[in-house]
C-alpha positions as CSV (number, residue, x, y, z in Angstrom):
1,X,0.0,0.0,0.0
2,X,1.3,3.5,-0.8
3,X,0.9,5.8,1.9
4,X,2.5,9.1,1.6
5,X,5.4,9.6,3.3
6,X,3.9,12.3,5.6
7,X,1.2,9.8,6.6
8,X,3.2,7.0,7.2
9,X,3.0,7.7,10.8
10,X,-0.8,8.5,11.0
11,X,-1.8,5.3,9.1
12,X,0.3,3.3,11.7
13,X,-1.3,4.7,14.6
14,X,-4.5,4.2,12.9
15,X,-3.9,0.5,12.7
16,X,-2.8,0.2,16.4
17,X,-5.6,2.1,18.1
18,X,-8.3,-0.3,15.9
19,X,-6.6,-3.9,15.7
20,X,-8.6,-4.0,19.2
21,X,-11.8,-5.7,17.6
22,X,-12.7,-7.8,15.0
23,X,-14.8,-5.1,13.4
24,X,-12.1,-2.3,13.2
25,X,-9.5,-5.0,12.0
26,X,-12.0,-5.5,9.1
27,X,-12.1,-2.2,8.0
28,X,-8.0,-2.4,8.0
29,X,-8.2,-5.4,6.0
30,X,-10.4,-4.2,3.3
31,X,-8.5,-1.0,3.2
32,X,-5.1,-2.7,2.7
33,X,-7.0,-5.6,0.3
34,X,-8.7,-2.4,-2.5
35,X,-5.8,-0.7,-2.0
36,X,-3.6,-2.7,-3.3
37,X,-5.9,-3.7,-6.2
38,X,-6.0,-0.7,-7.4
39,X,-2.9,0.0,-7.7
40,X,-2.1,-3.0,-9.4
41,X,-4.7,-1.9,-12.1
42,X,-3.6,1.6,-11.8
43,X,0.3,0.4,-12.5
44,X,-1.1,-1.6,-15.8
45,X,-2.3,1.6,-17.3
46,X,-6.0,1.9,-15.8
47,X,-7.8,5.1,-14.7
48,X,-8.9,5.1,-11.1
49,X,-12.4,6.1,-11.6
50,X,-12.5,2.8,-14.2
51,X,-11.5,0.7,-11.6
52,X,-12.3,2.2,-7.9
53,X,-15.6,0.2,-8.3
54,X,-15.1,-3.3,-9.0
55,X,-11.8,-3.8,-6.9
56,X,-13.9,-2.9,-4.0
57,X,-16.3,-5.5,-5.0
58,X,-13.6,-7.7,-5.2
59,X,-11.6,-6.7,-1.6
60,X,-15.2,-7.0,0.2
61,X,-14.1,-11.0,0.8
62,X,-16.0,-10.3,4.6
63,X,-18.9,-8.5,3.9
64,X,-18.1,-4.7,4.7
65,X,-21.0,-2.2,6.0
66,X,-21.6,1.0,4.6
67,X,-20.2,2.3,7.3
68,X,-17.1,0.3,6.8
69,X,-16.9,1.0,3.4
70,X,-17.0,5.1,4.3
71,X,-14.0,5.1,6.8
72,X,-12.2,3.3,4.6
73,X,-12.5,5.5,1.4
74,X,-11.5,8.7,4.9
75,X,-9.1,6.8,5.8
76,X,-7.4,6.2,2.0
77,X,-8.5,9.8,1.4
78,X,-6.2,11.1,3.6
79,X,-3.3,8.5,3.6
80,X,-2.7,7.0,0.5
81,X,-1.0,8.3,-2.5
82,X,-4.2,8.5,-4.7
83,X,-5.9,9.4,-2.2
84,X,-7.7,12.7,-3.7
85,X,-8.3,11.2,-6.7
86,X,-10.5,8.3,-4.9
87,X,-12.3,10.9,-2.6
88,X,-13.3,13.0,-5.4
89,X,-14.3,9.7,-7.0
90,X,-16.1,8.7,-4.6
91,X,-17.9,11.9,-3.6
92,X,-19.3,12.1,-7.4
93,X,-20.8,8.5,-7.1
94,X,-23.4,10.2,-4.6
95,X,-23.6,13.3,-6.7
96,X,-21.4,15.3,-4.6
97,X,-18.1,17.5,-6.0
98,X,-17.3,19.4,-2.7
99,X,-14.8,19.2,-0.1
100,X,-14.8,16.1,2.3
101,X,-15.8,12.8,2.3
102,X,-19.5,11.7,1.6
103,X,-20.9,9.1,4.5
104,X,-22.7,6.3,2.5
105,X,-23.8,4.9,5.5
106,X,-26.7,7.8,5.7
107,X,-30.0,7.4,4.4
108,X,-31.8,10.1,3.3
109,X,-35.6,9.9,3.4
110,X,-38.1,11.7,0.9
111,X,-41.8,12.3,0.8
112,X,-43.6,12.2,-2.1
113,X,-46.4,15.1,-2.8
């Protein structure tokens, strides 16, 4: 996994503070597992928005939650050297092109008039 260099620090921390529970080591594995497909695609020539989507598919091997799936794309956002790219990426699958990191773990609720 490549995690800047000025985040090499933060991302070990992360892992230490949540290898506690089984839940929180999930997230860690997922995070390391898409990772590291990605940038396997990304190294044989493919764009990250091409790919983003079907290596997590294939790194859920445990069955991730939403919620799961949100800290992980926070976490990569802010650690790992595409990081950016995959936020933006991410944010523009729910429709959103501003700053941060869209929770897919929230349901929003309408009412039809």
């Amino acid at each position: 996994m490549r995690i800047k260099t000025s985040e090499v620090e933060a991302y070990q921390k992360f892992k230490e503070v949540n290898s506690k529970d089984a839940y929180s080591k999930g997230i860690i594995t997922y995070i390391e597992k898409w990772s590291e497909l990605m940038e396997k695609e990304i190294e044989n020539g493919k764009k990250l928005e091409d790919i983003a989507k079907t290596t997590s598919c294939e790194a859920d091997t445990d069955g991730i939650t939403g919620y799961m799936y949100g800290v992980a794309v926070r976490i990569l956002s802010g650690v790992w050297e595409y990081g950016e790219e995959l936020r933006k990426w991410h944010n523009k699958e729910y429709g959103y092109e501003g700053e941060g990191c869209i929770n897919p773990a929230i349901i929003t609720i309408g009412v039809k008039e």
